[in-house]
C-alpha positions as CSV (number, residue, x, y, z in Angstrom):
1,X,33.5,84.9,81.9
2,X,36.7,86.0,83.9
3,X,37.9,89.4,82.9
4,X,40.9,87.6,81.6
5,X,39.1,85.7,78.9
6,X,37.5,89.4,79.0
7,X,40.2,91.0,77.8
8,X,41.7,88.6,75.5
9,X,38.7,88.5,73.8
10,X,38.7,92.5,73.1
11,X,42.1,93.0,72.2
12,X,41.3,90.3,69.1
13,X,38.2,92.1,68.5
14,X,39.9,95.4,67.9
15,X,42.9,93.7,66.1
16,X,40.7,92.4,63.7
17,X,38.5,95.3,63.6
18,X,41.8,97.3,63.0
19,X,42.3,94.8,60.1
20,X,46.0,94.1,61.3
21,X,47.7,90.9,61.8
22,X,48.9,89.4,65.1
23,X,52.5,89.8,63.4
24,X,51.1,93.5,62.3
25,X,50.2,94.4,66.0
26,X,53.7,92.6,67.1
27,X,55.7,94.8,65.0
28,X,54.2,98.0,66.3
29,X,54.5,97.8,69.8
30,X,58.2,95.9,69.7
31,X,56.9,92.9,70.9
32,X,56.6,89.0,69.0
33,X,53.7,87.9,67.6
34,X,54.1,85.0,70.0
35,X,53.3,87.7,72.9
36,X,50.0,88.8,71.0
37,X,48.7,85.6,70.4
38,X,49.1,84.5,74.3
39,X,47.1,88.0,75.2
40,X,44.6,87.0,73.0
41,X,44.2,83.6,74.1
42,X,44.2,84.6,78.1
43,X,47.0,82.7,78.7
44,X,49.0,85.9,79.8
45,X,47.8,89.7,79.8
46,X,50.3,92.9,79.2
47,X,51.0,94.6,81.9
48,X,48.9,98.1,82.6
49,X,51.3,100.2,81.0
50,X,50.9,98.4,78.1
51,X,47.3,97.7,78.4
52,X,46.8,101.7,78.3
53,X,49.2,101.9,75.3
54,X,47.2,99.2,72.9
55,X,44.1,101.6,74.5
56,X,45.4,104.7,73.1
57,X,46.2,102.9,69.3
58,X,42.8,101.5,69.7
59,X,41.1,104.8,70.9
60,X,39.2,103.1,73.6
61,X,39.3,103.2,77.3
62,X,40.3,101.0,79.8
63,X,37.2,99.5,81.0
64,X,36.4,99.2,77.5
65,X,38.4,96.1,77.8
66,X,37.5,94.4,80.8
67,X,33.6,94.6,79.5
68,X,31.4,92.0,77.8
69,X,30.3,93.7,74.8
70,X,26.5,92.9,72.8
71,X,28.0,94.0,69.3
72,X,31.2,92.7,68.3
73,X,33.9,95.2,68.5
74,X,34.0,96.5,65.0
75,X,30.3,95.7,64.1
76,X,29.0,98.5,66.6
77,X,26.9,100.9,65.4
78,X,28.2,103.8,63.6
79,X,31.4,104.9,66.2
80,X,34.2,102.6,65.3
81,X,33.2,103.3,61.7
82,X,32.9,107.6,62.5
83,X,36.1,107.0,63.6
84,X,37.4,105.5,60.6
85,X,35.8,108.0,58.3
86,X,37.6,110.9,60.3
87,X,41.0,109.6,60.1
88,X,40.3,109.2,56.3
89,X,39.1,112.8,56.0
90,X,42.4,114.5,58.0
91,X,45.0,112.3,55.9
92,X,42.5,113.8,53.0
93,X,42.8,117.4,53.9
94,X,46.0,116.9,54.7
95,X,47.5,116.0,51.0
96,X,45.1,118.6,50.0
97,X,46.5,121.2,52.0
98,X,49.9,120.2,50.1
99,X,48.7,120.6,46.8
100,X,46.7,123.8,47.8
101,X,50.2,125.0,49.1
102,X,52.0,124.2,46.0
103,X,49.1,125.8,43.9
104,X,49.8,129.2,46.0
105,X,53.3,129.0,44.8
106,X,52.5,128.8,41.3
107,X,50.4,131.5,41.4
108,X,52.8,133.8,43.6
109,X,55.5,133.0,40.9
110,X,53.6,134.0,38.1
111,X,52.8,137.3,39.8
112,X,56.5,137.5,41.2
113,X,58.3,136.6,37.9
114,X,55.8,137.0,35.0
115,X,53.3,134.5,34.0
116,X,55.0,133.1,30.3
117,X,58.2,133.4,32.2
118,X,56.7,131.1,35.5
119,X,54.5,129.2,33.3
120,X,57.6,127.4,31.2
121,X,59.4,126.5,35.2
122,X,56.6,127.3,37.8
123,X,54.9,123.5,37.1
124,X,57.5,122.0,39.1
125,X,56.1,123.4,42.6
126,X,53.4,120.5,41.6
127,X,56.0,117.6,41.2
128,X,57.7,118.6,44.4
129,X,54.0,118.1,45.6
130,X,54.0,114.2,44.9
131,X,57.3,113.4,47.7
132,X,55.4,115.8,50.0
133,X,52.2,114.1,49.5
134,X,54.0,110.9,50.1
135,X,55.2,111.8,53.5
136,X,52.0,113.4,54.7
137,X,50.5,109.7,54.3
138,X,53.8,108.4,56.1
139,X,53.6,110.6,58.7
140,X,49.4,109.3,59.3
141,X,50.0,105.8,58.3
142,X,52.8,105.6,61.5
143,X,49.8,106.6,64.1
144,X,46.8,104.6,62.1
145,X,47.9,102.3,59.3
146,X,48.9,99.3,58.8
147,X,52.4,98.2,58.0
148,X,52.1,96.9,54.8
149,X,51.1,100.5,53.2
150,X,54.9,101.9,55.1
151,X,56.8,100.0,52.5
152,X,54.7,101.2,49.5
153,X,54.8,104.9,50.8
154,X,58.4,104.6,51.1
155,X,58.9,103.4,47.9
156,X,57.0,106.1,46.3
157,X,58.7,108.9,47.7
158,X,62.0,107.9,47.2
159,X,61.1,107.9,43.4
160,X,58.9,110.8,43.5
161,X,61.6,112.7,45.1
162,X,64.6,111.5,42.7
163,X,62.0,112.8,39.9
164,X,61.6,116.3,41.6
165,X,65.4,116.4,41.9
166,X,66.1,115.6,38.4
167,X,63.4,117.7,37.1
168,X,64.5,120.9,39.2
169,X,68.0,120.1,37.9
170,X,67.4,120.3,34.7
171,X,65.0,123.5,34.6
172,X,67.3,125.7,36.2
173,X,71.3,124.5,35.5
174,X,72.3,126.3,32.7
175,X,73.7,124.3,29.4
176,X,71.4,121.0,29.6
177,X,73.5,120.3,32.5
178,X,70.7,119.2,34.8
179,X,69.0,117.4,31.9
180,X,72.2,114.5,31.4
181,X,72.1,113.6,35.0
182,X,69.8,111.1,34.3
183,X,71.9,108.6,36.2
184,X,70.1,109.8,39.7
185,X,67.3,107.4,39.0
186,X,69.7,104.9,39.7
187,X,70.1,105.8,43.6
188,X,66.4,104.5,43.3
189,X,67.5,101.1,42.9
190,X,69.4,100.4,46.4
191,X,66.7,102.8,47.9
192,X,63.9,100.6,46.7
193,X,65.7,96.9,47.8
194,X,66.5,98.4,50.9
195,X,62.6,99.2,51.3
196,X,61.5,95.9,50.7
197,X,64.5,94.3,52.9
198,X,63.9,96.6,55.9
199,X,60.0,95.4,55.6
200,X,61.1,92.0,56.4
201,X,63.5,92.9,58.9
202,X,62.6,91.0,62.7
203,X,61.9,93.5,64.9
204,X,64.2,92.0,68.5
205,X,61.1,90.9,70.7
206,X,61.0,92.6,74.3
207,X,61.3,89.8,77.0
């Protein structure tokens, strides 16, 4: 087979095995899905810069790609699927370290401050965990995931935040004052449309 058919081959194998889209794949490199689909088909081939840049998103090597493989790429044993695990344990630890952070400063404030006094104000070190959380997985889902999660992620941390906001508001401004501006959900709103419109946005394809 010539290593153009090769190569074409390979980079739809590890789309696919990546569970993306040609549109997907498009959007992340700044190029049209019309691009992708003529690499996978041999008709044209990115050049080596590029080539080494779909490498390093794909966490293989260069003559990875211009080699006939026996397993099909994302059926071979045990690596691809290693690899997969991994990335699912650091985004793991990672929100964990979050909530182990905020559980430290619970704990310091009921040593600092007093624990009934803490105890009726300290639980909001664990809704200020929930935005943080949220862009730990943004942060992650940028190098590995796919784009459809982005828009979710987004979404939940503009909401997650407005609630720490509110919540924060109203534990510590004296008179209820924090408790009637309620009305801060409603930044949500335009936040959460703009989301979902920015999702569906066409990325300018590179010539």
């Amino acid at each position: 087979m010539p290593i153009k058919l090769i190569v074409a081959h390979n980079l739809a194998e590890l789309r696919k095995a990546r569970g993306l889209t040609q549109g997907e794949l498009a959007e992340k490199f700044n190029y049209s899905d019309k691009s992708i689909s003529k690499w996978e088909h041999g008709d044209t081939l990115p050049d080596i810069e590029v080539l080494k840049q779909l490498c390093d998103f794909f966490g293989v090597s260069l003559d990875y790609l211009v080699v006939e493989h026996q397993f099909p790429i994302g059926k071979e044993p045990e690596k691809r699927t290693e690899r997969v695990a991994n990335k699912w344990a650091i985004v793991g630890l990672s929100v964990m370290a979050v909530w182990l952070l905020s559980t430290v400063a619970f704990i310091a404030g009921q040593v600092a401050i007093g624990f009934e006094a803490w105890t009726n104000i300290g639980w909001i070190c664990f809704v200020w965990a929930l935005p943080a959380s949220a862009i730990v997985m943004l942060v992650f889902n940028g190098l590995w995931g796919k784009s459809s999660w982005r828009t979710i992620l987004v979404i939940a941390l503009t909401w997650t935040a407005l609630a720490g906001v509110y919540l924060t508001l109203g534990l510590f401004l004296r008179d209820n004052i924090g408790w009637m501006l309620w009305p801060i959900f409603f930044i949500g709103v335009p936040l959460t449309i703009a989301s979902i419109l920015w999702d569906h946005v066409l990325i300018k394809p590179k010539k």
